[in-house]
Every structure is written in C-alpha cells, then in structure tokens.
C-alpha positions as CSV (number, residue, x, y, z in Angstrom):
1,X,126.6,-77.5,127.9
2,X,124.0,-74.6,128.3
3,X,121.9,-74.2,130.8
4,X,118.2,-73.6,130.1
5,X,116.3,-70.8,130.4
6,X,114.0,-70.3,133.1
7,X,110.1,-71.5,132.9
8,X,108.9,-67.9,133.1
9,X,111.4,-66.8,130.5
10,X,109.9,-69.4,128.0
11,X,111.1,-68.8,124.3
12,X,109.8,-69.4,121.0
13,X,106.8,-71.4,120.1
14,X,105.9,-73.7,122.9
15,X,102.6,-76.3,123.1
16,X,100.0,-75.5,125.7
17,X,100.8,-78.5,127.4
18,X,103.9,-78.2,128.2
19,X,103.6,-74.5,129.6
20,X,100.9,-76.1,131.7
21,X,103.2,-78.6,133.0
22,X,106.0,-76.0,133.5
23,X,103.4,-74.0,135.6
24,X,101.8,-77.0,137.3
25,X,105.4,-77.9,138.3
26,X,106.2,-74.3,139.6
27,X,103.5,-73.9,141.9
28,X,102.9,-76.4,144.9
29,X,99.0,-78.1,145.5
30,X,97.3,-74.9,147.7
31,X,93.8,-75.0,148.4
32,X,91.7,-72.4,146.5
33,X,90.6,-69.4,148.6
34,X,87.1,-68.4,148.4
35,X,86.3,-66.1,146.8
36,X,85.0,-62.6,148.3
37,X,81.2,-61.9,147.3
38,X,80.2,-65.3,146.8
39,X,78.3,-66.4,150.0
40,X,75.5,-69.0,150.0
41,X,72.6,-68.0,151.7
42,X,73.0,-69.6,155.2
43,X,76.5,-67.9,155.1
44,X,75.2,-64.3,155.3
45,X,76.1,-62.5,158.5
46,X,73.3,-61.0,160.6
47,X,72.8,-56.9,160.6
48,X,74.4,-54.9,162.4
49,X,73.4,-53.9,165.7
50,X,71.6,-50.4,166.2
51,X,74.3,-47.6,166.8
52,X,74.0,-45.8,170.3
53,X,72.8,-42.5,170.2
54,X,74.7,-39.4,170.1
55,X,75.3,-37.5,173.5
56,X,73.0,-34.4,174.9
57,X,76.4,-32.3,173.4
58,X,76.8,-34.0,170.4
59,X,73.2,-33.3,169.4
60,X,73.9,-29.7,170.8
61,X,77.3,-29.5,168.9
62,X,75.8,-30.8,165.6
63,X,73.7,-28.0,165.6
64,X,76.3,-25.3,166.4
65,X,78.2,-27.2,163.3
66,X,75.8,-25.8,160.4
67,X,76.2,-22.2,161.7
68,X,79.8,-22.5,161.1
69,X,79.9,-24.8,157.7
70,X,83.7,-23.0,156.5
71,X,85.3,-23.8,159.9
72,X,87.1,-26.7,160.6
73,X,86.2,-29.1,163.3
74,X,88.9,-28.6,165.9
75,X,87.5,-24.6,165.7
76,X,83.5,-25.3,165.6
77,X,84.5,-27.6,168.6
78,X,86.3,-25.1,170.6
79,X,83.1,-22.7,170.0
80,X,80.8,-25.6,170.8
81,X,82.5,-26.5,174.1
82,X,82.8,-22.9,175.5
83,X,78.7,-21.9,174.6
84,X,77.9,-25.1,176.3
85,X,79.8,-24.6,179.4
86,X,78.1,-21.0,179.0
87,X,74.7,-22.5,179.0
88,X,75.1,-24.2,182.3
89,X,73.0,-27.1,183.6
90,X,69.5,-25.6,183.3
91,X,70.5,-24.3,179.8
92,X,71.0,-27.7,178.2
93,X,68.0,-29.3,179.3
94,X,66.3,-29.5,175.9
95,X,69.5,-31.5,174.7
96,X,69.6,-33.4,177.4
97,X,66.0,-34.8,177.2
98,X,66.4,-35.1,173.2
99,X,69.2,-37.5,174.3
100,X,67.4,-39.2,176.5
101,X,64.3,-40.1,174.2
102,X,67.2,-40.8,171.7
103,X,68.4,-43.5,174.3
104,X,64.8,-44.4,175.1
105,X,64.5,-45.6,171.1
106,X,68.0,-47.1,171.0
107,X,67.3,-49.2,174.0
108,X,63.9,-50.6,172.4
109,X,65.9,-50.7,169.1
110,X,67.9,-52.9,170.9
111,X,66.0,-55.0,172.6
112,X,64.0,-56.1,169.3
113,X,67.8,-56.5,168.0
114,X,69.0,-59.3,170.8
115,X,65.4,-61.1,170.6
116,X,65.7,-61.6,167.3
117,X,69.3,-62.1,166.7
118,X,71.2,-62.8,170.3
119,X,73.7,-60.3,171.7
120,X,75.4,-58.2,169.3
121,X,78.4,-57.8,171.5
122,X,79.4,-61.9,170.7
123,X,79.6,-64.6,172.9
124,X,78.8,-62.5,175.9
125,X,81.3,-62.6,179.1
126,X,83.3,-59.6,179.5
C-alpha cells in the first residue's frame, strides 16, 4: 500500500474544491485578526499629550551642538558640560528663564490638553 503524499505536497492536476477542503481541513476555525489601519472612526485614539520641555542645559547644550556639527555626541556633551559648569549660576540665567517660559507654555499646553481629553498619564493613581 502507499502512503499518500502530504496536502501541501499536492501533485498533478487537482480541482479547486478539493485543495479548499484539504486547506480547510489543515487549519483549525481561528477568529480573523483585525486588520492594522482599518479603524472606524469612534476607534481613533486621542493625540498625544504635549511633550515637556527641554531643561535650561538642554536648551544651552543644543546650542553648543551646531558649533560642533562633525563631533559626536558623547564629545559635544563633554564640552557642553564643562562650559556650563564654567558659566556658573549667574551665567545661565538666560537658559534658565528660556526654560522656564518653555515650562510656562507646556503647563498651559497641558492644561487645554486634560480639559479636553482627561489625563494623559491614564487612569490616574500612581
């Protein structure tokens, strides 16, 4: 007696129905996945929340970044750290209030954000 070959090894000329069955038998009933893309429109998530500012350094460091646009970041950050240590705390001032009007928008920003869509952070309780 010989065995026979394999459903996925099918030979010669078979009828579409029964490679359908030989498939349908193959695979066990699994419900479809959606698919990715396809959302109806009560199914589309919020925005996103606003991002928090950058700090009083990175403001300062971004700036320090295009006078050194060949060096890598671990170097520009090294310089970066050591001219703003140099400045001291009456030297970074003008970062520091960009920074804080920068926090001033986000915080507004925000605040328009949670009235009109509820916490970003989730359900809330930490």
């Amino acid at each position: 007696a010989e065995a026979e070959p394999a459903p996925k090894k099918l030979r010669g000329k078979k009828k579409a129905a029964e490679v359908e069955q030989l498939e349908e038998a193959a695979q066990p009933d699994r419900p479809k996945k959606p698919r990715k893309g396809k959302r109806k429109p009560d199914e589309i998530a919020q925005p996103q929340p606003p991002e928090k500012p950058p700090s009083a350094f990175m403001i300062f460091h971004d700036g320090i970044v295009e006078q050194y646009p060949k060096s890598t970041a671990n170097v520009v950050l090294k310089k970066a750290k050591k001219l703003w240590e140099a400045l001291g705390e009456v030297g970074t001032k003008h970062w520091c209030a960009q920074a804080e009007q920068a926090m001033d928008s986000y915080e507004k920003e925000l605040e328009a954000y949670t009235a009109r869509y509820g916490d970003p952070g989730g359900s809330g309780s930490a």
